[in-house]
N, C-alpha and C positions, 0 to 999 in steps of 0.2 A: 646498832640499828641503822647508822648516816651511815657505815660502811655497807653494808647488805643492799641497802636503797639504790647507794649507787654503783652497786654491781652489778643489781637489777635494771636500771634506769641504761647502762652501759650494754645489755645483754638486749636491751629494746633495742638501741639505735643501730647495735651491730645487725639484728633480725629485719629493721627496716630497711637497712641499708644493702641487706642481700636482698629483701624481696625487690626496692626497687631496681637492682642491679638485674634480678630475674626478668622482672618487669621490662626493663628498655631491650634487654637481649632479645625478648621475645617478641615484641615490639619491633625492631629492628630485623628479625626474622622474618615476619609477616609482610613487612615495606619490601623485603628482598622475594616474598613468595610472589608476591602480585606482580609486583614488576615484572618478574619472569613469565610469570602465566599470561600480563599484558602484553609481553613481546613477544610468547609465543599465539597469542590471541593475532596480534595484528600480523605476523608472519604468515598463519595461516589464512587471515582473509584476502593479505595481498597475495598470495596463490591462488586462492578461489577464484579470486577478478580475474588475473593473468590468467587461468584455466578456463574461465570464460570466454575472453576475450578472446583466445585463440577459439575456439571451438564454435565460438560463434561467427568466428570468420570462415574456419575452413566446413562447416557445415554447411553455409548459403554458396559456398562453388558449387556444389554438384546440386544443389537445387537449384539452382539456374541454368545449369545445365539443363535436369529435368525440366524445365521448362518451356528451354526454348529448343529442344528435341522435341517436345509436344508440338509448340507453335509451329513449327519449320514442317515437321509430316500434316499436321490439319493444313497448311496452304498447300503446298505441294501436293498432297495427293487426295482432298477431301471430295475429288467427283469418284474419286475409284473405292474409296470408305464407305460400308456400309453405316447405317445408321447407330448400330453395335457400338464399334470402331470408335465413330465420332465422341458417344457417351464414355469411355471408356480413356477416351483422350484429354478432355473436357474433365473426368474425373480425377486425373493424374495431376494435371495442374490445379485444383483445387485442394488434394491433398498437399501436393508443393506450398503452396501460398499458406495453409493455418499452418505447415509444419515452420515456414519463416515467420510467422505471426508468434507460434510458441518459443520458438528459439528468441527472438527478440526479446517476449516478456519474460526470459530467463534472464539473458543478461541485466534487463533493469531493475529486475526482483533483487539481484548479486548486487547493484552498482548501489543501491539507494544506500543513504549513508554519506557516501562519497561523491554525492553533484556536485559541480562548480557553483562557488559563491555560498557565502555565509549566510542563514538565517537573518530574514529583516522584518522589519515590521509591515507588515501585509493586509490592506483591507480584505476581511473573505469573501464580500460581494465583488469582488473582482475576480477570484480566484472561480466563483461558479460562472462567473461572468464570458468568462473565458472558455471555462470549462461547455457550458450552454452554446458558445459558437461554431465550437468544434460539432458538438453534437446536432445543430442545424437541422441538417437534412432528416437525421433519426426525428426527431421532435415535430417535423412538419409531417412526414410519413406517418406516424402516431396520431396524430392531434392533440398531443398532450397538453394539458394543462400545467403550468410548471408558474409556482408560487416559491416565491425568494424574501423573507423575513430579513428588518433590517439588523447586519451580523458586525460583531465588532471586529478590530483589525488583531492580527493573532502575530506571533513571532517564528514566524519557519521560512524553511525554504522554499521559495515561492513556486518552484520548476514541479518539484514534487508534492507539493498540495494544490496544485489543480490538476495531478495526477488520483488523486484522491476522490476531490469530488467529478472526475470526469465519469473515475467505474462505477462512481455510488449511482450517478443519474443514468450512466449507462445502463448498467443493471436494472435500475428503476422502470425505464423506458423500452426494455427487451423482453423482460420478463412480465411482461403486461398483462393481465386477464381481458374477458368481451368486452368489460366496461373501457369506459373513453378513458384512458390512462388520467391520473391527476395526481402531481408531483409534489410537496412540500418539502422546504428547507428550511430549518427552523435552527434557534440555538436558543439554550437556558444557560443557568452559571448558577454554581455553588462557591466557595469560598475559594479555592484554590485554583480552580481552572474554567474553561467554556464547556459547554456540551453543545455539538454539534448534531445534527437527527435528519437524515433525508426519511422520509417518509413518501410508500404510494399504498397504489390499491391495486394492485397487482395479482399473479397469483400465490404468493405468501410460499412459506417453505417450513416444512413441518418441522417441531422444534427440538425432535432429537438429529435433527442434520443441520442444525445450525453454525454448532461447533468445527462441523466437517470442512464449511464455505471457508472459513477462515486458511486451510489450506492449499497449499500452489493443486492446482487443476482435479480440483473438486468444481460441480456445478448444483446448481439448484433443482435441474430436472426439465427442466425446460429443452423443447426437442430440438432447439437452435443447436449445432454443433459448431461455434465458432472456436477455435482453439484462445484465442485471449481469453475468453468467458471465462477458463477456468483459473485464468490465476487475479484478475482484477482485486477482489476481495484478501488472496494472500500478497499483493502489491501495496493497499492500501493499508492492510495491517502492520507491515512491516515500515512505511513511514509514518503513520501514527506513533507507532512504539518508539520509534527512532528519534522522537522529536517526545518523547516522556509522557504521553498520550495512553490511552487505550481503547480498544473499541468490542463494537457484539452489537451482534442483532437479536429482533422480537418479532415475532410472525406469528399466524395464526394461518393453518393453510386454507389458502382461498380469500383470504379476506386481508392482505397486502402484508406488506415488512417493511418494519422501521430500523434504517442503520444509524448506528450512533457511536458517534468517540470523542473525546475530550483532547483538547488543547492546553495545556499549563497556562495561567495568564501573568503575563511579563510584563512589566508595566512596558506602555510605548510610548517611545522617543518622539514620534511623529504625529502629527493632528492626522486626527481621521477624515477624510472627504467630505464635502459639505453638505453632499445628497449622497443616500445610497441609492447601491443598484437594485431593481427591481425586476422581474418578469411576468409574464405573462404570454407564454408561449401558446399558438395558436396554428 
């Protein structure tokens, strides 16, 4: 019986001792697949940028060209141009200008990921804050009302999260209804991350085209045809996600739309500001 036992006991350790041998080969397999897949992952995005990067170059030659062929015949010869003519010229370089406004928001769409400077620790009332300055002029043309909750400080890159809330308020503020536009920026938290929420009153976007906004030059409907409009929303989702976020909107058409996306929360290195920022935009 003590010989049989440990024939048996010997016939285990040789069976463990192949599985784990299975086990690390395979193992070992896997480390070697990813790797590969990672370095054809990253080869192929640094051609994507490099593909951009040229293409965004040699596209804005000849639209500057078209451009200022436009400009050069409207001075030179705009007493001998009919009214036709002038429209017609005027039209050309407007389609110039959102086709350099599209090509731009391609490249940044490509670059996000890769901006200079590591993730810091970031107050996000600075981040609208900023965001809110740029957008000035739209906000005073409006009359918006624009309400700023006080928001914790988050860990991203700072360049491209007041790229973020720049489209959300954009958005907000564009896509207006009759009433006197009135903006909310709000955040909640659940256990792992922030919840961040622009909120208006707007004209809202029916909810089976919600999904749609989330891609590059999809629009809401709205009869503005600015070429950025339509990738703002595929901009901001793609550094949400970048930064382990996600986001989506809720609308009811006609009666506004809430965007919303989460932040991971990291503990932070740094004390948060002693006052937040606030608005109240008028």
């Amino acid at each position: 019986m003590r010989l049989l036992a440990e024939l048996r006991n010997k016939e285990l350790e040789a069976e463990r001792a192949q599985t784990e041998k299975e086990a690390a080969e395979a193992k070992a397999a896997l480390a070697t697949s990813l790797a590969r897949t990672a370095q054809q992952l990253r080869r192929s995005n640094d051609e994507l940028r490099e593909l951009a990067s040229i293409t965004h170059h040699d596209l804005q030659t000849p639209l500057h060209t078209v451009v200022r062929s436009c400009q050069f015949a409207l001075m030179r010869t705009r007493d001998e141009l009919d009214a036709e003519c002038r429209d017609n010229l005027s039209a050309a370089m407007e389609a110039a200008r959102q086709m350099k406004e599209l090509i731009d928001a391609v490249r940044t769409l490509v670059d996000i990921g890769s901006s200079p400077g590591a993730p810091c620790n970031t107050p996000a009332n600075e981040l609208v804050a900023t965001a809110l300055r740029q957008l000035k002029p739209l906000v005073r043309e409006t009359g918006a009302r624009i309400h700023v909750a006080d928001l914790p400080s988050i860990r991203v890159q700072r360049r491209e999260f007041e790229q973020v809330f720049f489209n959300l308020l954009e958005n907000a503020l564009r896509y207006r209804s009759d009433c006197d536009p009135e903006i909310f920026v709000e955040v909640a938290e659940d256990q792992s991350a922030w919840v961040f929420a622009v909120r208006d009153n707007g004209i809202g976007v029916r909810p089976n085209r919600m999904g749609d906004l989330f891609r590059p030059l999809r629009r809401g409907g709205n009869l503005r045809t600015d070429a950025r409009r339509g990738m703002g929303l595929a901009l901001a989702k793609k550094v949400v996600e970048t930064h382990g976020g996600s986001i989506w909107g809720e609308s009811v058409e006609g009666a506004g739309a809430t965007f919303s996306f989460t932040v991971p929360k990291i503990p932070v290195e740094t004390e948060a500001p002693d006052t937040a920022f606030a608005s109240q935009a008028t």
